[in-house]
Residue, then its C-alpha position, 0 to 999 in steps of 0.5 A: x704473548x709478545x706477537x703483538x697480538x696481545x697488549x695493554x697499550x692506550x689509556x686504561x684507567x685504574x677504575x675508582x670504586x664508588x660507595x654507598x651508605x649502608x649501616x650493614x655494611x662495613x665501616x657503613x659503605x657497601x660498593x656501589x655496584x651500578x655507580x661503577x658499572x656506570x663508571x666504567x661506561x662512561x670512560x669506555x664511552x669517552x675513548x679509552x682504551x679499558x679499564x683496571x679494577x682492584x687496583x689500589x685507587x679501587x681500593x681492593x684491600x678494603x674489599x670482602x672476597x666478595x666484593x672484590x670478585x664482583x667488582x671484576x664481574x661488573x668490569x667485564x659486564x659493563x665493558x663487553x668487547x668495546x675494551x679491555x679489563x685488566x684486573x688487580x689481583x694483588x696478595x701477600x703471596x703468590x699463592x693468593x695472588x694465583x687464585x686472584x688470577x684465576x678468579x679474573x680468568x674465569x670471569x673474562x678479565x683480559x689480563x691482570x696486573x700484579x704486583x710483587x708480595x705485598x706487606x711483605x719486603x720480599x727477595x729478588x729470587x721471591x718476586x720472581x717466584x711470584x710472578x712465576x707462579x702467577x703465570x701458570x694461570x696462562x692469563x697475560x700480565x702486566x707487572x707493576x712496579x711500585x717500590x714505595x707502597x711494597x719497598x721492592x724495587x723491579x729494576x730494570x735488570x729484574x724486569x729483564x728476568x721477569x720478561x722471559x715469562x712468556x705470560x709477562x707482557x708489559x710493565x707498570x712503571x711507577x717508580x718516579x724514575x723516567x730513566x728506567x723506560x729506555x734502560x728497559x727497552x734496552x734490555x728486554x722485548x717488553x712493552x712500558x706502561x706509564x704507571x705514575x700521571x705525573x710523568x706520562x708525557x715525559x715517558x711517552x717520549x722516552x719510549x713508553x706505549x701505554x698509560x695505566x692511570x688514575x686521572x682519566x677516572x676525572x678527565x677520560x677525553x682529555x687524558x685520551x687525547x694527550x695520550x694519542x697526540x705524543x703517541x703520534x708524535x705531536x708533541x708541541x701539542x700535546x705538551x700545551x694540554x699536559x702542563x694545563x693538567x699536570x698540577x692536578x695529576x701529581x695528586x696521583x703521585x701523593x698518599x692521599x691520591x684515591x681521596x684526591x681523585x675521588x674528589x676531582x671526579x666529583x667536582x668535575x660532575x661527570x661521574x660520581x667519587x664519593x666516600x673512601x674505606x678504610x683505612x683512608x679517611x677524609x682529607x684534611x682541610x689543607x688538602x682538600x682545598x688544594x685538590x679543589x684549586x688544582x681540580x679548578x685550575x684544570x676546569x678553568x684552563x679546559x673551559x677557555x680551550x673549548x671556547x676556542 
């Protein structure tokens, strides 16, 4: 798995999922399954890398079982062979979180991404057992650290651990701590995904090869090329284009981030956000006044550069 053969390197973006109105439906939206295979072309179109469905911003947990497997179904679909699909398949034990797994593997998904027990705040020797079990599935999977929506902390010793499973090929890392992509690296042969949009030239530079993200579902070509300009070493350039952008991508880093983002792609009108399930509601007027200026900003800043 570690050959080189395999990876989830480049921009691949943590897919927002759009929905509809339907009384039928729960809380009265039913996905809109054309509106995300669209979705997915259109960032597939705009130069990155794949896509990574059921992932938080796609508000997994608010999905039936259905649902949630047609959504990977939709992915694979749209994508085919122009890119990859790394799929959520997140659950309280590893028991679920097999199955999620499994589910992905047979329905094409390239890899998934899992993070450890949710809900439950779970031991180290449990998080391993997590991803160890999960791996029997034989799919290649790229563990995603978030200690502040699970409380468990992967520190770079555990992803060591985690590294010696040969399905276990790359790390998310979201823990807001840019430090930890060196001490990774120095401890372990495995690749470090850029988890947090806020942080993605900082880790770049530390050393990170990949950016699994929530911004690119608003600015795809742009977040492609500051990717590919710090990947290349250009630096000077690619941190003109990131601090133009920054300010709105820390909405990736908030509690509100899948309104936020939904409501960026909207105002930027390439794609279509739309409403949130629940538990996420609307955002207050405060914030969403602020997403619009910071959303605006970005716009403003992007408009002047193409004009040269």
């Amino acid at each position: 798995m570690k050959d080189g053969k395999i990876n989830f390197r480049g921009v691949i973006v943590a897919t927002a999922l759009a929905f509809k109105e339907d009384p039928s439906a729960p809380a009265g939206l039913a996905v809109d399954f054309d509106r995300f295979a669209e979705h997915c072309d259109w960032l597939i179109r705009s130069g990155c890398r794949g896509v990574g469905p059921n992932g938080s911003l796609g508000e997994y947990s608010s999905l039936s079982d259905d649902e949630r497997r047609k959504v990977i179904q939709v992915a694979v679909d749209t994508v085919g062979d122009r890119g990859v699909v790394i799929a959520g398949v997140h659950g309280v034990g590893w028991h679920q979180a097999k199955k999620w797994a499994e589910l992905a593997q047979e329905d094409g998904a390239d890899g998934v991404l899992l993070l450890p027990p949710t809900i439950y705040r779970s031991s180290e020797s449990e998080v391993i057992e997590h991803f160890t079990r999960v791996a029997e599935v034989g799919i290649p999977i790229m563990v995603y650290n978030n200690p502040f929506d699970t409380k468990v902390d992967i520190v770079p010793s555990m992803v060591a651990t985690l590294a010696e499973i040969p399905e276990v090929i790359a790390v998310k890392e979201f823990s807001g701590d840019v430090r930890r992509v060196m001490e990774i690296k120095e401890l372990c042969d495995i690749d470090v995904i850029a988890g947090a949009d806020d942080l993605l030239f900082e880790s770049i530079v530390a050393g990170a090869v990949g950016w699994f993200a929530g911004y690119p579902n608003a600015f795809p070509k742009e977040a492609v090329e500051i990717y590919d300009l710090a990947m290349a070493g250009d630096f000077a350039q690619a941190k003109e284009l990131y601090e133009n952008l920054v300010t709105v991508f820390r909405w990736d880093s908030r509690v509100e981030f899948v309104q936020a983002i939904k409501l960026s792609i909207d105002i930027a009108g390439h794609s279509f956000g739309g409403p949130t399930r629940p538990p996420r509601g609307p955002l207050s007027a405060q914030n969403e006044a602020r997403v619009r200026a910071d959303t605006k900003k970005a716009l403003d800043y992007l408009a002047t550069r193409a004009k040269g």
